[in-house]
TORNURO-705827 format. One line per field, with one value per residue: residue number from 1; residue in one letter; x, y, z of N, C-alpha, C in turn. Coordinates in Angstrom, 1 decimal, padded with zeros to 4 digits. Example, Ala and Ser with C-alpha at 12.3 -4.5 7.8 and 13.67 -1.06 7.14 Angstrom:
REM residues 2
seq = [1 | 2]
type = [a | s]
nxx = [013.2 | 012.8]
nyy = [-005.7 | -002.2]
nzz = [007.8 | 007.1]
caxx = [012.3 | 013.7]
cayy = [-004.5 | -001.1]
cazz = [007.8 | 007.1]
cxx = [013.2 | 012.9]
cyy = [-003.3 | 000.0]
czz = [007.8 | 007.9]
END
This chain:
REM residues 138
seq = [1 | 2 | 3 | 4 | 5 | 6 | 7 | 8 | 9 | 10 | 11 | 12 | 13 | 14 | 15 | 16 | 17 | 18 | 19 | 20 | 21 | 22 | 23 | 24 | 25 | 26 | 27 | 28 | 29 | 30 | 31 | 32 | 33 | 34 | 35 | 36 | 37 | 38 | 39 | 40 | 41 | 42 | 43 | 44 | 45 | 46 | 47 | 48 | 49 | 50 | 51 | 52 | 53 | 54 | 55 | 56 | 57 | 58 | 59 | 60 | 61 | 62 | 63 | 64 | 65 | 66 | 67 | 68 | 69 | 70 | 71 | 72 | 73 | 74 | 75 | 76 | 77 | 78 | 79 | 80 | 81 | 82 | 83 | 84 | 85 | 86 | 87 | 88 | 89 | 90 | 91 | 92 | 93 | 94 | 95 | 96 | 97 | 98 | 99 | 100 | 101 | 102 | 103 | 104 | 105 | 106 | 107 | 108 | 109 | 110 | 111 | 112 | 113 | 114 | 115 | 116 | 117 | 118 | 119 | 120 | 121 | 122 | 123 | 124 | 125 | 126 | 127 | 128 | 129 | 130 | 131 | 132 | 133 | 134 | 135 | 136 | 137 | 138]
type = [x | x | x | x | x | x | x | x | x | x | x | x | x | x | x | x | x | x | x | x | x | x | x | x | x | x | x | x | x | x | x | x | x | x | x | x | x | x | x | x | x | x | x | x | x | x | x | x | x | x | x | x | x | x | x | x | x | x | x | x | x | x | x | x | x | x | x | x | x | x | x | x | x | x | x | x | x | x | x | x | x | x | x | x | x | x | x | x | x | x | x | x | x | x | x | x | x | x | x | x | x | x | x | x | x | x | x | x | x | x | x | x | x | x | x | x | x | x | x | x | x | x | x | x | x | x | x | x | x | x | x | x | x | x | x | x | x | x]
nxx = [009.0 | 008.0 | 009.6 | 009.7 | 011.1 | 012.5 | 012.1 | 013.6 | 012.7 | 011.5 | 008.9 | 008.8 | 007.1 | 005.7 | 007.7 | 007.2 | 004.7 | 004.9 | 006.4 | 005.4 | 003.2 | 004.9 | 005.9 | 003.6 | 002.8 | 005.0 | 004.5 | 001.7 | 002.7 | 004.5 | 002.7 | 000.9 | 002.9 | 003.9 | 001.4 | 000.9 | 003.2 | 002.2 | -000.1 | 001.1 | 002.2 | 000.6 | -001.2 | 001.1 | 000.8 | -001.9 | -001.4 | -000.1 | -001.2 | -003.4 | -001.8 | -001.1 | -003.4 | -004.2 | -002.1 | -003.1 | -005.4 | -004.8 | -003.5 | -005.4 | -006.8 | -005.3 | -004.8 | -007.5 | -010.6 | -012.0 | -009.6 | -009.0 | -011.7 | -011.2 | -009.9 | -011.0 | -011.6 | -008.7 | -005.3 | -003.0 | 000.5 | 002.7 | 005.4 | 006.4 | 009.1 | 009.8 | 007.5 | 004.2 | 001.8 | -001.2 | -003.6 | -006.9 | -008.8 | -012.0 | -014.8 | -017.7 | -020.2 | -023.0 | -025.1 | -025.9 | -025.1 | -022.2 | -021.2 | -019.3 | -018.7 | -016.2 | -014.3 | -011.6 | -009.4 | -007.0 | -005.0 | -003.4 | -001.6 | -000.5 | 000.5 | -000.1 | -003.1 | -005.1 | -005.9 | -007.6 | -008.2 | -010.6 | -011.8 | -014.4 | -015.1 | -016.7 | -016.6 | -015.9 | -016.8 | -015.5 | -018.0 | -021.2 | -021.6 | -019.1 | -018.1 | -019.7 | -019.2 | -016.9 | -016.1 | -017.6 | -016.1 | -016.1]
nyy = [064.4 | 061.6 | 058.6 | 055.8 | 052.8 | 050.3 | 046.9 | 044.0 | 040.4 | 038.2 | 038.5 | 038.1 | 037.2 | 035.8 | 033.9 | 032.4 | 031.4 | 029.8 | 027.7 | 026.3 | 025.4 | 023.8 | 021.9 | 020.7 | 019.4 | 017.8 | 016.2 | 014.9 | 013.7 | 011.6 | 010.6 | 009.1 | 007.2 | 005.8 | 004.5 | 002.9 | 001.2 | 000.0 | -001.6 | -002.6 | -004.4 | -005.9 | -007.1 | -009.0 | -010.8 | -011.8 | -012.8 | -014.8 | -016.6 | -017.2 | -018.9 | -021.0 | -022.1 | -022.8 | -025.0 | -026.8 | -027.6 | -029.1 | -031.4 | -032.4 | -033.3 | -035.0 | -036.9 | -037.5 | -037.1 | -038.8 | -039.5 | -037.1 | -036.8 | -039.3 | -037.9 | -036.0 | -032.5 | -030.8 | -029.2 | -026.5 | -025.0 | -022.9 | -021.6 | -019.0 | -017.5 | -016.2 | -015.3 | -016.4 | -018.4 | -019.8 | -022.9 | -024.5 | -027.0 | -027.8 | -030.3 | -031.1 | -033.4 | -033.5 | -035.0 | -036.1 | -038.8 | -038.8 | -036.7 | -033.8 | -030.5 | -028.9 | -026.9 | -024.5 | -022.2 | -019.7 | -018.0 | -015.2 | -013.0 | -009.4 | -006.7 | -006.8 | -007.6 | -009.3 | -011.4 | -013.2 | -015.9 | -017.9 | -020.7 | -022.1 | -025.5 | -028.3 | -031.7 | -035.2 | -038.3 | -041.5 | -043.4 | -044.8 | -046.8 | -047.9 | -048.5 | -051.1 | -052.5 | -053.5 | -054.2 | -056.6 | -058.2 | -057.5]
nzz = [015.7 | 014.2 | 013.7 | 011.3 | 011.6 | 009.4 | 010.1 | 009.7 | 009.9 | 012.3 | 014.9 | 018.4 | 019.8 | 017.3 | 016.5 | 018.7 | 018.5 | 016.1 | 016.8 | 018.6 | 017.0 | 015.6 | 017.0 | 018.1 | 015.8 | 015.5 | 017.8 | 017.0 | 014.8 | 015.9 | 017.7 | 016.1 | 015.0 | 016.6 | 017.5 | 015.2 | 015.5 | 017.7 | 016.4 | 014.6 | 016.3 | 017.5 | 015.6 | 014.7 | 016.4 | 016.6 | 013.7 | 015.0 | 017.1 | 015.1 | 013.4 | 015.0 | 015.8 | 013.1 | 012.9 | 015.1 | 014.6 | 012.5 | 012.9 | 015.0 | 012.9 | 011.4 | 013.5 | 014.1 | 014.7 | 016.8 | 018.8 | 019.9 | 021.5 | 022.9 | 024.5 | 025.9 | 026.7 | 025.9 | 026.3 | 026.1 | 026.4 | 024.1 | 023.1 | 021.3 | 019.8 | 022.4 | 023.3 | 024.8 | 024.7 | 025.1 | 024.0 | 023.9 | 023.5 | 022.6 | 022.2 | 021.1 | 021.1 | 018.6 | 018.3 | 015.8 | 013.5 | 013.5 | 014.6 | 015.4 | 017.1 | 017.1 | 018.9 | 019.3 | 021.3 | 021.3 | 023.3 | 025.3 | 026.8 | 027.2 | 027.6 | 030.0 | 029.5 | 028.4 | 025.1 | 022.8 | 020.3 | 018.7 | 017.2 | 015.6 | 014.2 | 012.6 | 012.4 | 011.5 | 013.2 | 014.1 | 012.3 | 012.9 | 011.3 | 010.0 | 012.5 | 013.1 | 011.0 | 011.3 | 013.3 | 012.9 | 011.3 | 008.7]
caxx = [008.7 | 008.2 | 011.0 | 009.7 | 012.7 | 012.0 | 013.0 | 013.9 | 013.1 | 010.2 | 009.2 | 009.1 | 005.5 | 005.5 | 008.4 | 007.2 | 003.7 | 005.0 | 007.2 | 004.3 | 002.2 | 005.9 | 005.5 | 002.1 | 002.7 | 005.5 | 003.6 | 000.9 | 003.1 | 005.0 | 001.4 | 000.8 | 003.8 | 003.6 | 000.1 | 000.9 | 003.8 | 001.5 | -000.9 | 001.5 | 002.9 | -000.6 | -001.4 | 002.0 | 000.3 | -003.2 | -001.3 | 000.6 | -002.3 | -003.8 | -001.0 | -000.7 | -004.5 | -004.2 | -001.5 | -003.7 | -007.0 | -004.0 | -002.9 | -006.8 | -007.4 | -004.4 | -004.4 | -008.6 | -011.6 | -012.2 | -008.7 | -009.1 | -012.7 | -011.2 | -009.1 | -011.3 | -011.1 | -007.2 | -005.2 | -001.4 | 001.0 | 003.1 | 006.5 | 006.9 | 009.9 | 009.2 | 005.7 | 003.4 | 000.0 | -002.3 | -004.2 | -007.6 | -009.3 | -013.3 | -015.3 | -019.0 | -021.2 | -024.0 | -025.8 | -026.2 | -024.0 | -020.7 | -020.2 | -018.5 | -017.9 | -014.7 | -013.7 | -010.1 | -009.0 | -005.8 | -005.0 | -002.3 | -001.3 | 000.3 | 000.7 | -001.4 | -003.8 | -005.6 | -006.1 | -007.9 | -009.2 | -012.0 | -012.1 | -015.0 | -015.3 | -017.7 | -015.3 | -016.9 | -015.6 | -015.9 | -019.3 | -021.6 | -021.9 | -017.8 | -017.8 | -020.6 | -018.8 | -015.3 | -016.9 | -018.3 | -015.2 | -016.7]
cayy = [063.7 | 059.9 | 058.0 | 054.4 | 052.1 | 048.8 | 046.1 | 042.7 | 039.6 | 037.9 | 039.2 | 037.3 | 036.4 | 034.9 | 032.8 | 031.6 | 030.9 | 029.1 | 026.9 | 025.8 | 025.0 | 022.8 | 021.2 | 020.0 | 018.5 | 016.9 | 015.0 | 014.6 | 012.5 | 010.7 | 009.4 | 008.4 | 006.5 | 004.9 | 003.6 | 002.1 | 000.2 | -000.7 | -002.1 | -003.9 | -006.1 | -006.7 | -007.6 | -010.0 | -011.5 | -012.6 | -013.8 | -016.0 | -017.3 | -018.1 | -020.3 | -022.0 | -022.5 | -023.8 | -026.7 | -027.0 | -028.5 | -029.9 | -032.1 | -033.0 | -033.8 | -036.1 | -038.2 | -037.9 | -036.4 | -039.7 | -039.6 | -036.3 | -036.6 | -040.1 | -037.7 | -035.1 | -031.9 | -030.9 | -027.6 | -026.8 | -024.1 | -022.8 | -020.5 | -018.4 | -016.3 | -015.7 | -014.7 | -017.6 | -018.5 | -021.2 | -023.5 | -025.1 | -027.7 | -028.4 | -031.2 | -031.2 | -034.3 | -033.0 | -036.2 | -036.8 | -039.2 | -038.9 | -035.1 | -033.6 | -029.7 | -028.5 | -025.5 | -024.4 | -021.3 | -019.4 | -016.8 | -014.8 | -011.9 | -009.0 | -005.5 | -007.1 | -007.4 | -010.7 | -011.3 | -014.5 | -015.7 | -018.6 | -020.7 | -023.5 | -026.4 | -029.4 | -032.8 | -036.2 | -039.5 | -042.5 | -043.7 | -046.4 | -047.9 | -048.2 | -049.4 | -052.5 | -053.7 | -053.5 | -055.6 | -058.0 | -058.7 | -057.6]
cazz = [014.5 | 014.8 | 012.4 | 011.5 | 011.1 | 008.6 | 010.5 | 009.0 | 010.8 | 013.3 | 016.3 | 019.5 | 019.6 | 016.0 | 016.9 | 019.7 | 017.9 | 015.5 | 017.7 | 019.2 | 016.2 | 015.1 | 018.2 | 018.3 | 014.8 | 015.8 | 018.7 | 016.3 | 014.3 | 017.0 | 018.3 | 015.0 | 014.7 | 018.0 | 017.6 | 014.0 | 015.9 | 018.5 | 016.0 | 014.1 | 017.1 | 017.9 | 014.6 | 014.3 | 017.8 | 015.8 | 013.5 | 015.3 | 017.4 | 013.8 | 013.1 | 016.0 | 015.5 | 011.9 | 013.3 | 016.1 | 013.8 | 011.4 | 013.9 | 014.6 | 011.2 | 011.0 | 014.6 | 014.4 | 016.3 | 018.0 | 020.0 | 020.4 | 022.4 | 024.2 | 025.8 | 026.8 | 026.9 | 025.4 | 026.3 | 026.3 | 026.4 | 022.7 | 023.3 | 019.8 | 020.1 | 024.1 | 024.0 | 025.0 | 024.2 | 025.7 | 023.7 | 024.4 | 022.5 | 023.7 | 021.4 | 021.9 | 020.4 | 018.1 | 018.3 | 014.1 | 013.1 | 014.5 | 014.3 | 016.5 | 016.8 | 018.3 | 019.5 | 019.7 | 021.2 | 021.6 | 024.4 | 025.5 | 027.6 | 026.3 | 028.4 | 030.9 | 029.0 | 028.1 | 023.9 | 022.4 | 018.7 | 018.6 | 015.7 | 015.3 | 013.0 | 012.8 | 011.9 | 011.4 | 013.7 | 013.2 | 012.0 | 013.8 | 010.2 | 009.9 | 014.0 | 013.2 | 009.8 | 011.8 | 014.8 | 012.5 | 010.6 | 006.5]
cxx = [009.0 | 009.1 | 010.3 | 010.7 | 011.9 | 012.8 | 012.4 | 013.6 | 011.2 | 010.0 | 009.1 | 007.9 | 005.5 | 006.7 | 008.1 | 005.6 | 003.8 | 005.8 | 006.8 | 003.6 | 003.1 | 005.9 | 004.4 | 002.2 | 003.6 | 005.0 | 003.2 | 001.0 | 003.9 | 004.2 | 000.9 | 001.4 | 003.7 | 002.1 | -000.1 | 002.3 | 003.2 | 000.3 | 000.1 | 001.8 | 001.6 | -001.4 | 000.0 | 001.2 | -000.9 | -002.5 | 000.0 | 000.2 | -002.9 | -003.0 | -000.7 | -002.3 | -004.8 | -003.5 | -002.3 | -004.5 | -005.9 | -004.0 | -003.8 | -006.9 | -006.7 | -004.2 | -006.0 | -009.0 | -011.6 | -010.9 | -008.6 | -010.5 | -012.4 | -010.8 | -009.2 | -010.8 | -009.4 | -006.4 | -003.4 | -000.9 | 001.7 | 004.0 | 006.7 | 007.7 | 009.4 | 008.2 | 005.2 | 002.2 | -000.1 | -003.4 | -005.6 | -008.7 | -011.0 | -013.8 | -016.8 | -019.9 | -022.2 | -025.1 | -026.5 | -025.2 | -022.9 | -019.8 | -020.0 | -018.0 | -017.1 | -014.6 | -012.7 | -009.8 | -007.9 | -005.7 | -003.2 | -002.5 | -000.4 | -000.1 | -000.4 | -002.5 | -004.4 | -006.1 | -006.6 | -008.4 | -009.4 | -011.9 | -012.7 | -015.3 | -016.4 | -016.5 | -016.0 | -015.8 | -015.7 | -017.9 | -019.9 | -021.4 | -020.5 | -017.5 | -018.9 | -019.6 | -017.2 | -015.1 | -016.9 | -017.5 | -015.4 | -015.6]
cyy = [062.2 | 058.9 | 056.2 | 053.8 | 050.7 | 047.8 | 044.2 | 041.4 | 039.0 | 038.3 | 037.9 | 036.1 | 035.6 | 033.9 | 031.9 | 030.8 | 029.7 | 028.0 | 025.7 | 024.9 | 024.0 | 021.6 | 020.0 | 019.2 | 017.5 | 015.7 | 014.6 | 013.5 | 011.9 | 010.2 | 008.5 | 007.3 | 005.6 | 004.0 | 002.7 | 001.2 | -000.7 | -001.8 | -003.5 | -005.4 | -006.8 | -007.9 | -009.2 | -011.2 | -012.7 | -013.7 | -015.2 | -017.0 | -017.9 | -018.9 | -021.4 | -022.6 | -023.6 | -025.4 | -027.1 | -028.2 | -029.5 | -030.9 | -033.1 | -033.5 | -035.2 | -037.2 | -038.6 | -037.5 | -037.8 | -039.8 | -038.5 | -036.2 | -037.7 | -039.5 | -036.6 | -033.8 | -031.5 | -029.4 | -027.9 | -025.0 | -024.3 | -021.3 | -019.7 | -017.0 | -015.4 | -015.2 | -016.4 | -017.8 | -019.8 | -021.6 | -024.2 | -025.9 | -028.4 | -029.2 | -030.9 | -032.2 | -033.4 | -033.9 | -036.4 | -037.4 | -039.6 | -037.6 | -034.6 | -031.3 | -029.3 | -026.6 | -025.0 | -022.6 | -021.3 | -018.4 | -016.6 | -013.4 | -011.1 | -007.2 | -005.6 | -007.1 | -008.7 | -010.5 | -013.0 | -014.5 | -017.3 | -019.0 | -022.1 | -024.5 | -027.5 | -030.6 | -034.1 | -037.1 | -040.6 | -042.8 | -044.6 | -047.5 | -049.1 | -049.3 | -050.9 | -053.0 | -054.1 | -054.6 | -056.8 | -058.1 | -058.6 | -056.2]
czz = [014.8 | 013.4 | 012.5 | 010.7 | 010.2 | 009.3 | 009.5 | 010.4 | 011.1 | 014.4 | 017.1 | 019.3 | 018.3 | 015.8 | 017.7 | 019.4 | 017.5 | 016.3 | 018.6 | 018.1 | 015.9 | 016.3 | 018.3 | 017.1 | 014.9 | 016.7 | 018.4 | 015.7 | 014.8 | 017.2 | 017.4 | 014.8 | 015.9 | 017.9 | 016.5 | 014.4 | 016.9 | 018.0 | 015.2 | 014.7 | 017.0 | 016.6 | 014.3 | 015.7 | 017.4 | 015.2 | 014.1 | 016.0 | 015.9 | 013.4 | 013.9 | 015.9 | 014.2 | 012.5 | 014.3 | 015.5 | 012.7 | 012.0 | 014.3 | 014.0 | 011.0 | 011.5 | 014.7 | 015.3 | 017.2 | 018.9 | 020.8 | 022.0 | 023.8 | 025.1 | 026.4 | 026.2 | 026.9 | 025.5 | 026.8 | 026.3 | 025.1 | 023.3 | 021.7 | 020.2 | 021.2 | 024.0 | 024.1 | 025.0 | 024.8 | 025.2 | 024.5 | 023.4 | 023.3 | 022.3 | 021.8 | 021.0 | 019.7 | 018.0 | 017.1 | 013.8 | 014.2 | 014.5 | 015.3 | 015.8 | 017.7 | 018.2 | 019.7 | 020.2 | 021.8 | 022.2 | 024.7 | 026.1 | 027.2 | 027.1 | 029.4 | 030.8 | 028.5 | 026.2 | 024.0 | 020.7 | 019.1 | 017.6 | 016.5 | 014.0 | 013.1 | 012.0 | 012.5 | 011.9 | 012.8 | 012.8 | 012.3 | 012.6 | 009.8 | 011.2 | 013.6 | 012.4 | 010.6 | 012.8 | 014.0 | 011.7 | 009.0 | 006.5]
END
């Protein structure tokens, strides 16, 4: 006669199933987490290229495209809490007027990895009309 016993519990296999399935979700959300830290720095990175961009054209605005183009082509380095970015400032004549569009970008290296953001503007110099009456003393 065969006697079946009630047993209480999980067997091996359904422990070791599930163990697995706890596993894989864990990873799941570790990768998760890891790539929404990875996004954020990157994201604190833009923006701090975008601010160093804003003072960049500020700076422009305030000393003038015309000193800017006497002196050429313009490019520097910027330390923000030890990362470092490198600035570059190109002008290019449009030949209306006295407009002038500039170019500024910001670059940086970041897991070996090269990053940049690009911003253009158009910014008026002086004007031949302002350079004659200045000449001619009115």
């Amino acid at each position: 006669m065969l006697v079946r016993t009630k047993t209480k519990g999980f067997t091996l296999v359904e422990v070791v199933a599930s163990s697995i399935i706890l596993c894989g979700a864990v990873m799941i959300v570790g990768a998760i987490g890891t790539q929404a830290l990875t996004g954020t720095h990157l994201n604190r990175r833009y923006e701090t290229a975008a601010s160093l961009a804003d003072k960049q054209l500020s700076l422009i605005d305030y000393i003038g495209i015309d000193s800017i183009v006497e002196m050429g082509q313009t490019e520097g380095d910027y330390d923000e809490s030890g990362y470092e970015y490198h600035w570059k400032i190109e002008t290019e004549y449009q030949g209306i007027d006295s407009l002038y569009l500039v170019t500024l970008t910001v670059g940086w290296i970041d897991r070996n990895r090269p990053y940049s953001i690009s911003v253009n503007t158009m910014l008026n110099g002086k004007t031949l009309l302002e350079e004659s009456s200045t000449e001619t003393g009115q």
